[in-house]
N, C-alpha and C positions, 0 to 999 in steps of 0.2 A: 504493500500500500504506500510506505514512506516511497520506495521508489519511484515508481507512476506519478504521486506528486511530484517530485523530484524532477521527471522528467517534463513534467506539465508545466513546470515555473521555468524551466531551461529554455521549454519551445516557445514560451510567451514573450517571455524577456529577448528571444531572439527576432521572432516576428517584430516587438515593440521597437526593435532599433532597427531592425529593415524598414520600417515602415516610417519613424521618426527619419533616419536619410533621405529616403526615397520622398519624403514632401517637404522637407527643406534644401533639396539640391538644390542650386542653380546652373544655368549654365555659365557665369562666368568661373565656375572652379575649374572649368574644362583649359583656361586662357591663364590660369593663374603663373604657371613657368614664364609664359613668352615674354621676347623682350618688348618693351614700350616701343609701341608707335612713332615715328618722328611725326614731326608737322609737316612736312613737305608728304610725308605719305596718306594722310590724311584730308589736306587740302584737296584734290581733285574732287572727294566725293559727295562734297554739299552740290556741286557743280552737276553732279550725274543724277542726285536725286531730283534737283529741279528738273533736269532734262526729263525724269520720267513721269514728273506730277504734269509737265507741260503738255504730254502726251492726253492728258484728263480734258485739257480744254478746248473747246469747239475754236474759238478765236484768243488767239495767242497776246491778240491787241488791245482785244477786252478782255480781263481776265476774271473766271466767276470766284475763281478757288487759291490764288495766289498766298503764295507763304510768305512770312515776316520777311518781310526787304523785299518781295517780290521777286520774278521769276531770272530777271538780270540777263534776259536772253533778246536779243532783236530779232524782232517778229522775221523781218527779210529778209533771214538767216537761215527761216527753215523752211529747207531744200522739200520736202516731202509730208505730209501726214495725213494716216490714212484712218480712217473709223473702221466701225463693225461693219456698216452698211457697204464697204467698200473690198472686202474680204470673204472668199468662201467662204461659206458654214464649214466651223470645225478646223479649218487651217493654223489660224494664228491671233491673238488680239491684235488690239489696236497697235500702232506703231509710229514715230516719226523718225524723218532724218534733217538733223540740224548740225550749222558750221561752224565753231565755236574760235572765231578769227581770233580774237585777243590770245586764247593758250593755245591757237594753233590743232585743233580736233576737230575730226571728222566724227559725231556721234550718233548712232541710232541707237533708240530706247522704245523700251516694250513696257508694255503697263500691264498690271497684276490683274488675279486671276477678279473677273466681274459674278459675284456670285448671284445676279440671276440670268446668267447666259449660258445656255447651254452647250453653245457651242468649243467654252474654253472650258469646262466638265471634260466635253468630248475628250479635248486634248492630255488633260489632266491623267484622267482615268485611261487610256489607252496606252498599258501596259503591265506585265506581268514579271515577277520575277525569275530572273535570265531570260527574258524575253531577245534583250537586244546586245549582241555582245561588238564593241567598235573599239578601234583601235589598244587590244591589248586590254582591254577591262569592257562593263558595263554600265551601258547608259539608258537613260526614260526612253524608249521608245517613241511615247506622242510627241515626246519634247523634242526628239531628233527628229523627226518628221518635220514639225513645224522648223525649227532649225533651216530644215534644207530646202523647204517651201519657201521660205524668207530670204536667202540666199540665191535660190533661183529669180526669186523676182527683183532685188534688190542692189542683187552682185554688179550689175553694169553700171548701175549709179554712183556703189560707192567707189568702184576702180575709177567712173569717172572722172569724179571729183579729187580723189588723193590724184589723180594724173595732172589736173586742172591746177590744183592749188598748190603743190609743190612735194618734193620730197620730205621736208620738217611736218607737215603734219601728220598728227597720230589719228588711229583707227581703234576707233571706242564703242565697246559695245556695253549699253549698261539696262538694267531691270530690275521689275522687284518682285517678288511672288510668281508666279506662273513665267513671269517674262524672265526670270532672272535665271528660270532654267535654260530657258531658251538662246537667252544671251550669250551663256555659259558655253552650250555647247554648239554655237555659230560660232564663238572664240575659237573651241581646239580645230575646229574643221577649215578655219579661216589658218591659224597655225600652220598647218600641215599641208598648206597650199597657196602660200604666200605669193607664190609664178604668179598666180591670177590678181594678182594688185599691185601687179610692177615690182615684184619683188621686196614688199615692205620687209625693215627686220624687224625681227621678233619682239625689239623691244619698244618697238612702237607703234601695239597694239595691244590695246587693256581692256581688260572686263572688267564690272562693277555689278556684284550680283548683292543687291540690297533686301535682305531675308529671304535667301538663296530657297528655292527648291531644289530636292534631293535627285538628282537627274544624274549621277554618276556615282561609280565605285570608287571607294579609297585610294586604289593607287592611280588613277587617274586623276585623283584630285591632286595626289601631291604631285605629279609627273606635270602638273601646267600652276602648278600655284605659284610659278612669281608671271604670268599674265591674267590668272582670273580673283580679284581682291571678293571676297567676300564679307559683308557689312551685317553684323550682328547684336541687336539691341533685343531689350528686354520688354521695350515700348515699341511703338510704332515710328519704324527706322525714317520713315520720310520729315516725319514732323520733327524730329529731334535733329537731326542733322541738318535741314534747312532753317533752322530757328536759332538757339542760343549757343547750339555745343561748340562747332569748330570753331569762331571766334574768340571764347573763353579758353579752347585751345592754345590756337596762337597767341595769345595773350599770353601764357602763363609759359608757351616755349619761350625762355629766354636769348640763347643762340638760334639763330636760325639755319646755321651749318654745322653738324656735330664736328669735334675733333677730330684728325686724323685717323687716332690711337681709336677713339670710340666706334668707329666706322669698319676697323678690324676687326674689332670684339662682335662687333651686331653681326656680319657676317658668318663670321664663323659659328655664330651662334644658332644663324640659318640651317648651314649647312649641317651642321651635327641634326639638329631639330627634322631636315629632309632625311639625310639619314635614320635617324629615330623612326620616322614615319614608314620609309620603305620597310624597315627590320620589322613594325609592328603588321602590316598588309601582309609579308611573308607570314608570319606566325600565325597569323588568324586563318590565312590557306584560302584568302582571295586567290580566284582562278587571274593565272596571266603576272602574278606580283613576281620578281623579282628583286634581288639586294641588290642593295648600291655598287656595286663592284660588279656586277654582271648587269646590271642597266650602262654604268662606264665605257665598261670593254665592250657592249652591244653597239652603244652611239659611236663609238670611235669606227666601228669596224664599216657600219653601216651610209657613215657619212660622206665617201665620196659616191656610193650610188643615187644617194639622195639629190645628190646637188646635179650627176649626170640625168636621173628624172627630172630634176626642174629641169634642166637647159629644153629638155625634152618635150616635154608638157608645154611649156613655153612657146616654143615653135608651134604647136598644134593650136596652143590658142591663136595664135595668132593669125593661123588659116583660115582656121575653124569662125572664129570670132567669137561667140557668144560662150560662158563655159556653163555646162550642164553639173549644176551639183551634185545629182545624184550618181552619176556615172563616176565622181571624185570619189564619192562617200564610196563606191563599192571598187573604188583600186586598193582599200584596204583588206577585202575579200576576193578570195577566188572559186568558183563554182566545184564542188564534188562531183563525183559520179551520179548521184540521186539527184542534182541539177540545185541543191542546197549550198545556199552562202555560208562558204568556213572562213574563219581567218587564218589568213596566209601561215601565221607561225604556227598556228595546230598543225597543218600540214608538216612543216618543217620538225616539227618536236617530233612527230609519230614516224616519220623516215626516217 
């Protein structure tokens, strides 16, 4: 009898502190290691949220919903914006493309999921898990769809424009909610096919996914995390970052270039941290993860074919003219015998 109690006060008292953690977590313990922010890293992103609250307003000149300080964008800047009414059912939300001459970007932004539209459900829900496996991990299915829908229709504009306006500007893609998965993964796809916009480099082209949807696997998240910035609040990220935060920011950053010395430390700190990441995707036995020293020795091995596919692909576009995303998205696949898309390295592993 004494034991049975015994055992009964042990399970309770266990429950009682699983259940005491599990409703006082937060998510910032998840952030508590990393290192602080600089302000230069931070400034871009009050910038991107306007650009996505912008997307909400019928007329950019009148504004119904503008945020503290207002939206700081010139109306005859933006190149494109399109509504619901203007969009296949079930494709994509709403979306604009704006030129942002002062810091030099190129941006389109997608706005969050509308929750009496059915049409972005559609998109939402349109997937299953391992449904979609892309470059080496997996992704949202509806979200790559939509991804590559956007890109089809999109892509000639925004090659347009970076042609137009010069090699200094950057290629921005930002969103929040439903859009931010979307964003995300027209980033890696825009990465991996840089030929198609005149060869931009990689470091001048940045996501801002503001209360990201979960549209991809861990090790693809850390494999593009210094181009896709993910923005995480505990309130609602648009209002807070366009109103008081970054300002009191800058404010209280003192230098506004760190020291030499300190810029070695943040680094390295990254890197160990990317590190850290790959070793934990291995451990957990995500399909496709590999460790830092075998993703190394893969990039090095594989980077003169890469650059001979651009030269490649390049030339095609330029016959060709227009480029088709989805025939991009599936040179990361090659057909099986059963007429089924593999990706290429399953094949290579099983030979």
């Amino acid at each position: 009898m004494s034991v049975s109690c015994g055992l009964e006060c042990v399970l309770c008292l266990g429950c009682s502190r699983w259940a005491w953690k599990r409703l006082t977590y937060v998510g910032a313990y998840d952030s508590e290691t990393w290192p602080p922010a600089a302000a230069e890293d931070v400034e871009p992103i009050p910038r991107a949220c306007r650009a996505v609250l912008a997307v909400y307003e019928e007329d950019l000149a009148n504004p119904r919903y503008a945020p503290a300080g207002g939206y700081r964008m010139d109306p005859s800047d933006v190149v494109k914006r399109v509504p619901y009414d203007q969009i296949p059912d079930g494709c994509c939300p709403p979306y604009l493309i704006y030129v942002d001459r002062q810091h030099k970007e190129v941006i389109l932004a997608v706005r969050g999921l509308n929750l009496i539209r059915e049409s972005d459900y559609k998109v939402l829900l349109d997937n299953r898990l391992g449904q979609q496996m892309f470059d080496g991990g997996f992704v949202h299915h509806g979200l790559l769809q939509a991804a590559t829908w956007l890109l089809n229709r999109e892509g000639d504009t925004l090659r347009d424009l970076l042609r137009e306006l010069g090699a200094e500007y950057k290629l921005v893609f930002a969103g929040h909610s439903l859009g931010s998965g979307i964003a995300a993964l027209m980033t890696i796809i825009v990465v991996n096919h840089r030929n198609q916009f005149g060869g931009i480099p990689r470091n001048q082209i940045k996501c801002y996914a503001i209360a990201p949807a979960r549209c991809m696997s861990l090790n693809l998240a850390v494999k593009y995390a210094d181009v896709i910035n993910s923005v995480i609040l505990q309130a609602s990220a648009c209002l807070r970052l366009c109103g008081r935060y970054p300002p009191v920011l800058l404010k209280d950053t003192e230098p506004k270039t760190p020291p030499p010395q300190q810029k070695m430390d943040r680094k390295q700190s990254l890197e160990q941290e990317h590190k850290a990441a790959l070793e934990k995707a291995v451990s957990l036995n995500i399909p496709h993860a590999v460790a830092a020293t075998e993703e190394s020795s893969e990039a090095a091995s594989t980077a003169p074919c890469e650059g001979q596919q651009g030269a490649t692909s390049g030339g095609g576009s330029k016959s060709s003219g227009r480029a088709n995303w989805d025939q991009l998205v599936e040179k990361l696949f090659t057909k099986s015998e059963s007429g089924n898309l593999v990706l290429k390295k399953d094949i290579n592993m099983d030979s």
